[in-house]
C-alpha positions in Angstrom: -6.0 -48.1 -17.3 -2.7 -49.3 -15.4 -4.0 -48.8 -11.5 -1.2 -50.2 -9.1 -2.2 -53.4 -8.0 -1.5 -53.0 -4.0 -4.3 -50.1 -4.4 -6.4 -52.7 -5.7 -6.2 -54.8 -2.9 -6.5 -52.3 -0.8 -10.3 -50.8 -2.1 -11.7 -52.8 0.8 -9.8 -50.8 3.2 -10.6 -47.8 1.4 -13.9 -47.9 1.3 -14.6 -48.5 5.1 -12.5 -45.2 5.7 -14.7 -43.3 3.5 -18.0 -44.5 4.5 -17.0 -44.1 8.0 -15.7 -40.3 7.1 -19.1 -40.0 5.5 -21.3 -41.4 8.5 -18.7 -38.9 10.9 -19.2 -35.3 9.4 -17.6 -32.7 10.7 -17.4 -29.0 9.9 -14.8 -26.2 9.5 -12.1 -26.4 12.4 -14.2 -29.3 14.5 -12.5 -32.2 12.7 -11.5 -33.2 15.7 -12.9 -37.4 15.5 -11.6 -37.0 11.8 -8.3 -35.8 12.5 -7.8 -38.4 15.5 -8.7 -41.4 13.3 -6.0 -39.9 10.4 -3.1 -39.8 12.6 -4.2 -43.3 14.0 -3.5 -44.5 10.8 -0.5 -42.5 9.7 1.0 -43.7 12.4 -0.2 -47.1 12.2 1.5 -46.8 8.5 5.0 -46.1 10.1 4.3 -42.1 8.9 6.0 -39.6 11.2 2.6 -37.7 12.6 2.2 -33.8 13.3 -1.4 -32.6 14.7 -2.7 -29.1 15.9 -2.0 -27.7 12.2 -4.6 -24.6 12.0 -6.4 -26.1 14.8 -7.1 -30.0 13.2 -5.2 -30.3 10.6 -2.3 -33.3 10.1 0.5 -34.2 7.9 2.2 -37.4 7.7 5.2 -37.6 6.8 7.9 -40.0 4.8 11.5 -39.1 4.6 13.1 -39.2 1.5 15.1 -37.2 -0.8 16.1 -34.5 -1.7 13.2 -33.4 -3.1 10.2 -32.9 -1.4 6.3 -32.5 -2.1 3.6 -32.3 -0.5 0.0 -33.9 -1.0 -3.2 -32.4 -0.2 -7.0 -33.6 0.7 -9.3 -31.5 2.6 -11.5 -33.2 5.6 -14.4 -30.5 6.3 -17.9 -31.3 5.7 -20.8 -29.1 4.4 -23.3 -27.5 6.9 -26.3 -29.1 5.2 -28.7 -32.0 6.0 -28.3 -35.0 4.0 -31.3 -36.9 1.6 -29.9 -40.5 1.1 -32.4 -42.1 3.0 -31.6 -46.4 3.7 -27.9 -45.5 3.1 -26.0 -47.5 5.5 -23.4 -44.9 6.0 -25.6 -42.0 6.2 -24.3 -38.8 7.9 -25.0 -39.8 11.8 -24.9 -36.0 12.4 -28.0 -34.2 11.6 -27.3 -30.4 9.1 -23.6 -32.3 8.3 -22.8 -34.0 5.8 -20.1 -34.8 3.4 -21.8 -33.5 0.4 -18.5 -32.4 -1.6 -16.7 -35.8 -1.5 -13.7 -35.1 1.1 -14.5 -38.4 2.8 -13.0 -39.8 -0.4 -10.5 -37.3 -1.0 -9.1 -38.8 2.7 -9.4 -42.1 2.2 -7.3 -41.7 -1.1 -4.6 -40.0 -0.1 -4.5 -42.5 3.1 -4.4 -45.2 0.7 -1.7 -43.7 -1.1 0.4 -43.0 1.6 -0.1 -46.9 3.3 1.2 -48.1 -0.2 4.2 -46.0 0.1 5.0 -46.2 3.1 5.7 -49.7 3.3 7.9 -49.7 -0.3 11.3 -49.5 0.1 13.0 -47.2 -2.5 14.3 -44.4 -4.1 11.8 -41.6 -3.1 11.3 -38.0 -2.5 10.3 -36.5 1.1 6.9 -36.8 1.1 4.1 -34.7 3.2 0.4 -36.0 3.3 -1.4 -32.6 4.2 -4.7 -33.2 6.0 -6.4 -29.9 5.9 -9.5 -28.4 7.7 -12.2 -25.7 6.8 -11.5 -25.5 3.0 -15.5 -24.6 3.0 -15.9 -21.2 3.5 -13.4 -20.6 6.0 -10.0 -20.7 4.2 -8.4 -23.4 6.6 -5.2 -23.4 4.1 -4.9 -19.4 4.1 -4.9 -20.6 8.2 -2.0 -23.1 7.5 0.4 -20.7 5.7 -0.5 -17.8 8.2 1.0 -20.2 10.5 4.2 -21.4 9.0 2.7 -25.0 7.2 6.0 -24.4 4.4 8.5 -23.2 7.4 7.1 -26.6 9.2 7.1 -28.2 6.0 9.5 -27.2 3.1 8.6 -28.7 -0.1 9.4 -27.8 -4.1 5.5 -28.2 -4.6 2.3 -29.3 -3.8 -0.4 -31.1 -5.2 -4.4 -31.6 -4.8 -7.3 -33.7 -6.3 -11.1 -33.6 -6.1 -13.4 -35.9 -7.5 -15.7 -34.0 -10.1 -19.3 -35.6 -11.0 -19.3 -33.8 -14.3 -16.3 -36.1 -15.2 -17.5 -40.3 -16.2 -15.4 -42.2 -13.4 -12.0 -43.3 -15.0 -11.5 -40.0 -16.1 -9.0 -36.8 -15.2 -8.6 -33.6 -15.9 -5.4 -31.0 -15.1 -4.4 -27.7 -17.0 -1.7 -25.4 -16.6 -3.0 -21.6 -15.3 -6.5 -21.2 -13.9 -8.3 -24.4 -12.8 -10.7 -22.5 -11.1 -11.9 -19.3 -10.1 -11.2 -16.4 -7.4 -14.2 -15.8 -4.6 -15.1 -12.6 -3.5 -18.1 -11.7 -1.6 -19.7 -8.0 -1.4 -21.8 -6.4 0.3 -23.9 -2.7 0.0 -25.8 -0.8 1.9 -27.9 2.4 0.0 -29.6 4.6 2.3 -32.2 7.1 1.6 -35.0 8.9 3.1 -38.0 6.9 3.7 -41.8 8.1 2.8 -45.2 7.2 2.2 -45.3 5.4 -0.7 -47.6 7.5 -2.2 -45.8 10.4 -2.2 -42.1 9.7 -3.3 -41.3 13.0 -4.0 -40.8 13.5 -0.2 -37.9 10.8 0.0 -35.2 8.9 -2.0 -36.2 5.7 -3.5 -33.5 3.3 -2.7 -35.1 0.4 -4.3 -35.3 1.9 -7.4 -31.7 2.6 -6.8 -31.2 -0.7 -5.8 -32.9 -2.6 -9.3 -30.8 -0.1 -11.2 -27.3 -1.2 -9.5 -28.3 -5.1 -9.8 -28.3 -4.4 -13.6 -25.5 -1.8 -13.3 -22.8 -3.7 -11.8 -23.4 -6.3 -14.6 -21.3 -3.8 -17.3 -18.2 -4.9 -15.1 -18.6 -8.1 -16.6 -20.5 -7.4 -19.8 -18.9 -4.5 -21.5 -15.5 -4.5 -19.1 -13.9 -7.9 -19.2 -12.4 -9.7 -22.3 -14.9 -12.1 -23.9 -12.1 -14.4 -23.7 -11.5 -14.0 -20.3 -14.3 -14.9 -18.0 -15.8 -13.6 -14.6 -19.3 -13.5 -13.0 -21.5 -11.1 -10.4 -23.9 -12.5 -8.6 -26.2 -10.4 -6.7 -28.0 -12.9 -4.6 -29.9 -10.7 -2.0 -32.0 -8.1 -2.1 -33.6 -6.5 0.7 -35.6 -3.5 1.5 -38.6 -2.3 3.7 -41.1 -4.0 5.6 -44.7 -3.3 4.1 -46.7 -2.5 0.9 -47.1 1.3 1.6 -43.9 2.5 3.1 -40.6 3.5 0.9 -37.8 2.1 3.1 -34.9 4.4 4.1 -32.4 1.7 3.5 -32.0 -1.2 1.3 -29.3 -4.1 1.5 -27.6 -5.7 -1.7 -25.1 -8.5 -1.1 -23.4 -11.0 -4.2 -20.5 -13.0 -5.2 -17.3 -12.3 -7.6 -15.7 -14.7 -9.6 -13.0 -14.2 -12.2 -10.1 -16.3 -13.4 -6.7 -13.7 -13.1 -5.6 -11.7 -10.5 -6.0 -8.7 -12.5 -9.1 -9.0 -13.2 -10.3 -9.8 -9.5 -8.9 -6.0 -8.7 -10.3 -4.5 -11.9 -13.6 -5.8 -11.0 -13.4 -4.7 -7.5 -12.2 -1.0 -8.1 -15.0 -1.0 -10.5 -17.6 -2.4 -8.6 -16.8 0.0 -6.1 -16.7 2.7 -8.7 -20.4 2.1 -10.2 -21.6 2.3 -6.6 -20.6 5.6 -6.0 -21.9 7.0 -9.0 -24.9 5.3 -9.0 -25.7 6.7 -5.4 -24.3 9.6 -6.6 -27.0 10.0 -9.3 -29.8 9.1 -7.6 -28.4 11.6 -4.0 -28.3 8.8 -1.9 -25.2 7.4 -0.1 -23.9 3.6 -0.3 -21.6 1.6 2.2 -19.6 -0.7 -0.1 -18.2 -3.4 1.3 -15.7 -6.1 -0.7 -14.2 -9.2 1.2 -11.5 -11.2 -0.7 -12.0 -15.0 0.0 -10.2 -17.2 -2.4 -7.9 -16.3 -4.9 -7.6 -18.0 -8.2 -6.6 -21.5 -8.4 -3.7 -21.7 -10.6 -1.5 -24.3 -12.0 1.8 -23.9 -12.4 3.6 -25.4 -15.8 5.7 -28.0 -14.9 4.1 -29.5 -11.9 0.9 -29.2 -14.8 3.3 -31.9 -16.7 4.1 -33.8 -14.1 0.0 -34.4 -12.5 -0.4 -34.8 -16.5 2.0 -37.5 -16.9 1.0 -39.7 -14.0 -2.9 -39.5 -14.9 -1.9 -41.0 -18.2 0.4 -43.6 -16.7 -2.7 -44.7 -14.2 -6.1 -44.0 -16.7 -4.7 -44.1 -19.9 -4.2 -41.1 -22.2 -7.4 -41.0 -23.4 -8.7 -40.5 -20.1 -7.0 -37.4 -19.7 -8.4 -33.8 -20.5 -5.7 -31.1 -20.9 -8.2 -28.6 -22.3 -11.5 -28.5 -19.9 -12.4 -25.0 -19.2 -12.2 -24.1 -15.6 -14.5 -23.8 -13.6 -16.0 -20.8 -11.7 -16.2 -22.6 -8.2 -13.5 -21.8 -5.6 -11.1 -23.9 -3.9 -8.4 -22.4 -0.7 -5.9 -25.3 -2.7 -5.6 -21.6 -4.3 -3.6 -20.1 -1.3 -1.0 -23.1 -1.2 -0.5 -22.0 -4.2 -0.1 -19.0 -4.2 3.2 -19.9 -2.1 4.8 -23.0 -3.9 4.9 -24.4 -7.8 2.0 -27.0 -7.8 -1.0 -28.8 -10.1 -4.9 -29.5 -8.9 -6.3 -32.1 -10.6 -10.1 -33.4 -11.2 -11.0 -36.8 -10.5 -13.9 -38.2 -12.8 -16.2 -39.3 -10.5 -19.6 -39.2 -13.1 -22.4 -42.0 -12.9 -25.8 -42.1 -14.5 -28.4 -40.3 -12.2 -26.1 -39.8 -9.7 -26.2 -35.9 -7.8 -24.0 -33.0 -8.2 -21.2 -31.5 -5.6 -22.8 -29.5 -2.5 -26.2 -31.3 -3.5 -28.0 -32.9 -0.5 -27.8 -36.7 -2.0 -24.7 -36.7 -3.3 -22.3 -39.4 -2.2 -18.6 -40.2 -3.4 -18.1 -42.8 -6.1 -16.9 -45.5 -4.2 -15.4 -47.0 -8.0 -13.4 -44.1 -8.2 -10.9 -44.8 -5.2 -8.3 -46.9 -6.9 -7.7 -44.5 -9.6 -7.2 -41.5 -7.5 -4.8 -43.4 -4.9 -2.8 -44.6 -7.9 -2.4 -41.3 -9.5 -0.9 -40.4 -5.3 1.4 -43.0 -5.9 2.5 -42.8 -9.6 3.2 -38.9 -8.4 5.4 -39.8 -5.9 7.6 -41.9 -8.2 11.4 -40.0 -8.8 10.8 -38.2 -12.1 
């Protein structure tokens, strides 16, 4: 491991961001203390400072040339109370907390840009992209709708996020999908309702209902390439109100996951398709309803190399995967994507007992700050 030594001495400083970020949680799009105390330092760092991006967003930025790229941590924390009871730093904010890690994902990329900022050198234009509501809300669909790469020109970008399932010391970064597409739906059956004892008198949309949670499961099963991969998830199922009464309606709703563009659509259309004619079959009718979240997250080749190269150079080559599968989470990095060449990368952040992301006692691994900062600033070296 080769971390650059003005990151080591600056873990201290580090550290207090991130516990602070973790005792201040703030949600999608009410960053507001978080985004203040960022530019503070940006500035403070002799960064050039734009605020209001998509609401709360920030980028500092360092003039260079010609090239220019653009580096990425999220700042939005989870709507969910937090279990780390005698923690100093607990979240001060009760049903908020940072239970994905941002707080070190900030503190990171501030470290990385402090340490650049005051080297002197041959350099390219860089952009430290502070973005809001990458939980649920799509905060960086937000920034391109508003013109973040007309604002902001770069020839890539580039993200990190720790990962638990990773021992600390470790990374991870792939070419093509580094993680999945997310897709919610929704569907409604209705019916006519009856006394339960006599369902010959009405349409049994439960029934219908059991069959489509196993029906929608050949779009997956029997439809997609074993060697591609894709999950739905019906996670709700409701219908009626007593023991005795066959409801007129019942409510299905789920989640999509796939790795390709192609087969996001496929599974839609098809979706769609085995709704109809399961409704269809049992003379009922069915509101289908299919809302497109996050695309896939994918890598792009070069940039791949490049994110590859400098984990090496900062953990070591045996340190870094090239071959992890992806993984069927989400991430709105997807959308940047989508619009310029660019690598994510995973950031071991694994101990012994410790939680899991989204998981009501997880914490950031403090250990793992110096590596990620240094993999920021071995990036930004002229290639």
């Amino acid at each position: 491991m080769q971390l650059d030594p003005d990151i080591l001495n600056l873990i201290p400083e580090m550290t207090a961001w991130r516990q602070d970020f973790h005792a201040h949680p703030e949600t999608a799009y009410q960053e507001h203390r978080t985004s203040a105390r960022i530019a503070e330092l940006l500035r403070s760092f002799g960064c050039e400072v734009t605020t209001g991006l998509a609401g709360t967003g920030v980028v500092g930025s360092l003039q260079g040339g010609p090239n220019s790229l653009m580096f990425r941590a999220d700042m939005d924390a989870l709507t969910m109370s937090e279990e780390n009871p005698g923690c100093p730093y607990r979240s001060r904010h009760e049903g908020k907390m940072h239970g994905c890690g941002h707080d070190g994902h900030m503190a990171m990329l501030l470290g990385a840009a402090k340490i650049l900022a005051g080297r002197e050198g041959n350099r390219p234009c860089l952009h430290f992209l502070f973005q809001p509501a990458e939980e649920n809300e799509a905060g960086a669909r937000k920034l391109v709708e508003e013109g973040l790469f007309q604002k902001f020109p770069v020839q890539a970008v580039f993200g990190l996020h720790n990962w638990p399932g990773l021992p600390a010391g470790e990374m991870a970064v792939r070419p093509g999908p580094m993680m999945a597409s997310c897709d919610l739906i929704e569907i409604e059956l209705r019916g006519k309702g009856t006394h339960a004892a006599m369902p010959h008198l009405g349409q049994d949309v439960v029934l219908a209902a059991a069959h489509l949670v196993t029906a929608v499961q050949a779009a997956v099963a029997r439809e997609t390439d074993p060697l591609d991969s894709a999950v739905v998830s019906i996670t709700r199922l409701q219908a009626g109100q007593t023991w005795n009464v066959m409801p007129a309606s019942a409510l299905l709703q789920g989640t999509v996951r796939a790795l390709k563009p192609e087969t996001q659509d496929r599974l839609e259309r098809r979706l769609r398709e085995i709704t109809d004619g399961l409704a269809a079959a049992f003379g009922i009718s069915a509101r289908f309803s299919y809302d497109r979240r996050y695309p896939p997250t994918i890598n792009s080749e070069a940039e791949s190399d490049l994110a590859h190269k400098a984990a090496q150079k900062v953990a070591g080559a045996p340190g870094v995967h090239a071959n992890l599968p992806p993984s069927m989470g989400a991430e709105d990095f997807a959308f940047l994507l989508r619009e310029k060449p660019g690598a994510y990368a995973w950031l071991g952040t694994g101990k012994a007992g410790a939680a899991n992301l989204h998981h009501p006692s997880y914490d950031f691994n403090d250990a793992a700050l110096a590596l990620g900062a240094s993999w920021w600033v071995e990036l930004a070296q002229p290639s």
